[in-house]
N, C-alpha and C positions, 0 to 999 in steps of 0.2 A: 551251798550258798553262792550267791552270782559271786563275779571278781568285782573288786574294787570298780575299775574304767568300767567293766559293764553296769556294772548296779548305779552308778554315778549318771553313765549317759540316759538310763531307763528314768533316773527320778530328777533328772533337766530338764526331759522331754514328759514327766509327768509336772512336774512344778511348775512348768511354763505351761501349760493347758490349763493346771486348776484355776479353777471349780468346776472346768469344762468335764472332767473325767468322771465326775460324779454320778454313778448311774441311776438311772430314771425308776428303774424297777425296784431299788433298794427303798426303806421305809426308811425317813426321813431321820439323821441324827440322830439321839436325845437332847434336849435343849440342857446348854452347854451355859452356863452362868459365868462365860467371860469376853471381856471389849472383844480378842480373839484369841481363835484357835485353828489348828491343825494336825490332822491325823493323817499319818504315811505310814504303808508296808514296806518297811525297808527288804525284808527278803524278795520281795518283788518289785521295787522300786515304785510303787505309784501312791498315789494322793487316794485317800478315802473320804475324808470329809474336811471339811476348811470355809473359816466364816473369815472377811477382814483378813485377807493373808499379807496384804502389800502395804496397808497403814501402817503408817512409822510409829514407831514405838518406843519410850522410853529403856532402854534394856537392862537395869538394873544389874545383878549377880551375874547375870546370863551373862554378860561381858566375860565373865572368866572361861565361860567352854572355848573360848578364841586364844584368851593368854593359856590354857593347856594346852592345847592345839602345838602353840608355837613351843613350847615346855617338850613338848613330848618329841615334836621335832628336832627339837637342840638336843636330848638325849639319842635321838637316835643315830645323829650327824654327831654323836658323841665330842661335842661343846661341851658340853656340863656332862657330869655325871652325877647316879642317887645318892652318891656316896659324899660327893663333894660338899663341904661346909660353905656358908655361904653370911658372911656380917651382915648385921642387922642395921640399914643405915637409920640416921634419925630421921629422915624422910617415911622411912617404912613402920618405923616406931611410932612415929606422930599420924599417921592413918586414923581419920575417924570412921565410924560404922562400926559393923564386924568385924570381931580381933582373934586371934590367934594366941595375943599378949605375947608376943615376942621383943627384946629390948635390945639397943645397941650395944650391949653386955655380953650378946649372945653371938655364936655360930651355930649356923642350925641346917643341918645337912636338906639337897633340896628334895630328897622323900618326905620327908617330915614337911616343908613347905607344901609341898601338891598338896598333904593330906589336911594341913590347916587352911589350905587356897579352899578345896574342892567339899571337905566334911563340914568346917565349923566356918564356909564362906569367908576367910579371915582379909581383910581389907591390906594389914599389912603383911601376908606372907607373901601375897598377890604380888605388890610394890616388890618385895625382895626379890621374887622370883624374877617379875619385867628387869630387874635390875641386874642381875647376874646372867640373863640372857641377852639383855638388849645394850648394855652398859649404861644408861638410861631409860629413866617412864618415858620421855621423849622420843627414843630412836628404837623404842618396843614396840610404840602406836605406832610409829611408821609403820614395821614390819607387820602390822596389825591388819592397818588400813590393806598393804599388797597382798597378803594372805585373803584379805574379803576380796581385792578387785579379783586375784587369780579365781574362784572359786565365783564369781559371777555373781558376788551377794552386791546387785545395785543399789540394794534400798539401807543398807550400812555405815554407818561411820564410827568407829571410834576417836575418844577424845582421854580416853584414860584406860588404864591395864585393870581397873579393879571395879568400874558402874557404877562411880556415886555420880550425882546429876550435874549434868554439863549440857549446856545448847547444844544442839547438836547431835550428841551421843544417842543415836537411833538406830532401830534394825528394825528386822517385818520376822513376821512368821514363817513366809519363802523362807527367806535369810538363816531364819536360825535351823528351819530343815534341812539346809543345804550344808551349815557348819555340822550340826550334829552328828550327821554320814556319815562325815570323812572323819570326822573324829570314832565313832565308833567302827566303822572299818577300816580307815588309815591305821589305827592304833591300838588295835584289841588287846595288846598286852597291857596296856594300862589299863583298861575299862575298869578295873578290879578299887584304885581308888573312888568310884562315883556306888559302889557299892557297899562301903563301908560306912559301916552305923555309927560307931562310934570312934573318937580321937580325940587325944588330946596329948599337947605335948609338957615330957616331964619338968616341971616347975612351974605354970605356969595354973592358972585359975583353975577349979575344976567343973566352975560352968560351963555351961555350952557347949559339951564335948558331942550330944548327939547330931550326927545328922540330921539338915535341917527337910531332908528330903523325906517325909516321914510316909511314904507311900513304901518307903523300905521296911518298913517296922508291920504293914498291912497285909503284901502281896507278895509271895517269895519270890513271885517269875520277873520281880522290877530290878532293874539292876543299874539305875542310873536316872538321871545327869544331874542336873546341876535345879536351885531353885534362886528368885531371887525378888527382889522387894523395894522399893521404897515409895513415897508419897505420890510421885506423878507416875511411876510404873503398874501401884496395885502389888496384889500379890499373885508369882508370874511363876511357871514351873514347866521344864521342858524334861519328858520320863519315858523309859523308853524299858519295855519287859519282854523278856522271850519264851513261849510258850512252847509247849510240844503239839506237832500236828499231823495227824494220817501224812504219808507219801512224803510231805516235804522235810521233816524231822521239827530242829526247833524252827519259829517264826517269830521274826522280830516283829513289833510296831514303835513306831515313837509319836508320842503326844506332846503339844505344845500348847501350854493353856497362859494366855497374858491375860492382867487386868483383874484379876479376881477380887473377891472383899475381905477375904482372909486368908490364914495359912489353911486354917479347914478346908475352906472351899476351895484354893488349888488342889487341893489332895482329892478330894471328892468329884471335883472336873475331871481331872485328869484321869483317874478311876472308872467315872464313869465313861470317858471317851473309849478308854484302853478295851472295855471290858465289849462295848460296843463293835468295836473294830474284829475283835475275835469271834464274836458269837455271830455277827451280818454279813462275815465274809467268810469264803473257802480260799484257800492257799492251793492251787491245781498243777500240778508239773507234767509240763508239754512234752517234755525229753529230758531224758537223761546227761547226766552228765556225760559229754563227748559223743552222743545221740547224734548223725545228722536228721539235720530237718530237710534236708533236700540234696541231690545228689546230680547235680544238673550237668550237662556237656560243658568239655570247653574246649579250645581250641590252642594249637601252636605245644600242647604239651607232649611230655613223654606216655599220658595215657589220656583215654578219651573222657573221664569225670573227675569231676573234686564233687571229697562231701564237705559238707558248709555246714556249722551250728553252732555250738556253744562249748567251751571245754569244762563249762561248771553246769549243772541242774538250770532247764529254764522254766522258771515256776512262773504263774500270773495269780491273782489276787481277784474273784468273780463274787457276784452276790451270791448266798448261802443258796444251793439248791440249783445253780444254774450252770454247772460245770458241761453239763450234756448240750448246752448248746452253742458253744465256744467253735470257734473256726478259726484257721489260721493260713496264715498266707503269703509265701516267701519273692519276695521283691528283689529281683538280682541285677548289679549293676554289668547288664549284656554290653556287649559280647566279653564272656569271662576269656580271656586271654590270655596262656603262661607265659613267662615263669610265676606262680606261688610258693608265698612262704607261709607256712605255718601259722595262726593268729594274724594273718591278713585279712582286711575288711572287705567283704565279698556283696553284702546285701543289707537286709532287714527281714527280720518276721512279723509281719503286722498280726497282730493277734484281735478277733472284734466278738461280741457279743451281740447277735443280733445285726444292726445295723451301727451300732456301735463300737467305735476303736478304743481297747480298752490299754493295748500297752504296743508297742513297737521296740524289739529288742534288736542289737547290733548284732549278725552272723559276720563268722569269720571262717576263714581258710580250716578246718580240722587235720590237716598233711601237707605236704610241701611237696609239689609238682616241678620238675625243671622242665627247660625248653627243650621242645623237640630240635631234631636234626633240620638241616638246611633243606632238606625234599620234602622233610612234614611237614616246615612254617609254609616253604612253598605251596604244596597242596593244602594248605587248610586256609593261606590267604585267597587262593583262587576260589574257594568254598565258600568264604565269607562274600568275596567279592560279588558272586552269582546272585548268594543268597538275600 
């Protein structure tokens, strides 16, 4: 699977094109029963289909993949830990919507919070949680809002750690592909809460304990995210399943379906996008992991090439059937010039179908070259210079 920085830069430069990427040849969606939606191969970083990506949107639930986000951050910057008990302030106890039923009675370690935040949507575990990370719901949404700006989500704002309706509090379907990512590959050791069916914690009600995500209850290959709801949102569900595939292994996709008219029919969009995205597309790997893609001269160094590629599999994402006529095409920022370091950015590989660009991946340095001696720079500037 790409790295992190790669698959990030691949699905920037695919999310800033959509709907551009969309290719011509492929048979058009299935119509899609919501305001919007969007489908990305995350193992390949690009955009497959997307209606309404950039309309603001009410963001309901979905607010909390941002407050895990930062949750899972502070675990790892080891701030909090799972273990840690965390008081239930009356703030978080008076939460209306979805509950968790937690009371200012309690300490309730924050494992147990993620899983009543993320299973049973719990409005005040959420609160507890902003609270013990951020020392305030105030100075959470701060950290909320700089998390959307680093991460490029323009069309975002938060106004609360938990998505009940506030002016304001809007996101796009970009936005939430863009969060989704980095949450499931910044964090894959968590991923394992947004896949759990059922929770509930001891003493407290014993409704509501299912996952509200019930695409988990249908499809074993879904293993995630989050869903979310209320009157000016619709009913909203961002899902994300890994399948297995000739040559690449497994292949993520992630679906984002807003605006629906029931909890059924987010499940059934969403479903049917997913099921879409696997069956109209091939998953194709260009190289190998640590494969060059090209092996070009350079100059001033201790030898006369560097190979340039990828240190992870570079897979692309073509319509079903069309692998055979893929081309690719390595763009190098000449004159390569030592010294190199190892995972230095060298180039591009435009990858096109036809006449069409369907992904552009970032090559890097695959070895680390030093400088030649004082008679090689020499002779190789006089080279250049002629040249």
């Amino acid at each position: 699977m790409p790295s992190v920085l790669s698959l990030l830069r691949n699905l920037a430069c695919a999310l800033a094109l959509a709907p551009a990427l969309l290719w011509a040849q492929v048979p058009q969606p299935p119509e899609i029963a919501a305001r919007n939606y969007l489908l990305v191969d995350v193992t390949a970083g690009q955009v497959l289909a997307g209606k309404d990506i950039d309309a603001p949107v009410e963001q309901a639930s979905l607010t909390k993949l941002m407050t895990g986000y930062l949750v899972f951050d502070a675990l790892r910057a080891k701030k909090i830990t799972l273990e840690q008990r965390v008081p239930v302030s009356e703030r978080a106890w008076k939460m209306p919507g979805s509950r968790m039923f937690i009371d200012p009675k309690m300490q309730v370690p924050i494992d147990d919070l993620l899983k009543g935040m993320i299973v049973q949507s719990g409005n005040d575990a959420t609160m507890a949680l902003a609270e013990a990370v951020g020392g305030t719901a105030e100075n959470f949404v701060r950290l909320m809002n700089e998390q959307a700006k680093a991460f490029g989500m323009k069309g975002t704002q938060y106004k609360n750690p938990e998505g009940l309706t506030e002016p304001g509090h809007t996101t796009t379907a970009r936005d939430l592909a863009t969060l989704s990512t980095r949450l499931i590959q910044d964090f894959p050791e968590y991923l394992h809460y947004y896949s759990t069916k059922q929770y509930r914690y001891e003493g407290t009600p014993k409704s509501n304990s299912n996952n509200r995500n019930t695409l988990l209850f249908r499809d074993p290959t879904v293993d995630g995210l989050k869903t979310g709801h209320t009157a000016a949102a619709g009913y909203c569900l961002v899902s994300t399943a890994k399948r297995d595939f000739p040559q690449v292994g497994q292949r993520r996709l992630l679906s984002i379906v807003l605006g629906t008219a029931s909890e059924n029919a987010r499940a059934n969009e969403s479903q049917k996008l997913l099921n879409w995205g696997y069956t109209a597309f091939d998953a194709v790997k260009l190289f190998d992991a640590g494969q060059p893609a090209a092996t070009p001269a350079i100059w001033k160094g201790t030898q006369n090439t560097l190979k340039i590629g990828r240190p992870e599999a570079i897979v692309v994402t073509v319509p079903s059937g069309s692998a055979g006529k893929l081309s690719t095409t390595v763009v190098r920022q000449d004159p390569l010039i030592a010294p190199f370091t190892q995972g230095q950015s060298v180039g591009t590989l435009k990858v096109t179908l036809g006449e069409q660009q369907v992904a552009e991946v970032p090559l890097v340095a695959l070895e680390s070259v030093g400088e030649a001696g004082f008679f090689g720079r020499a002779w190789d500037a006089l080279r250049l210079w002629i040249k």
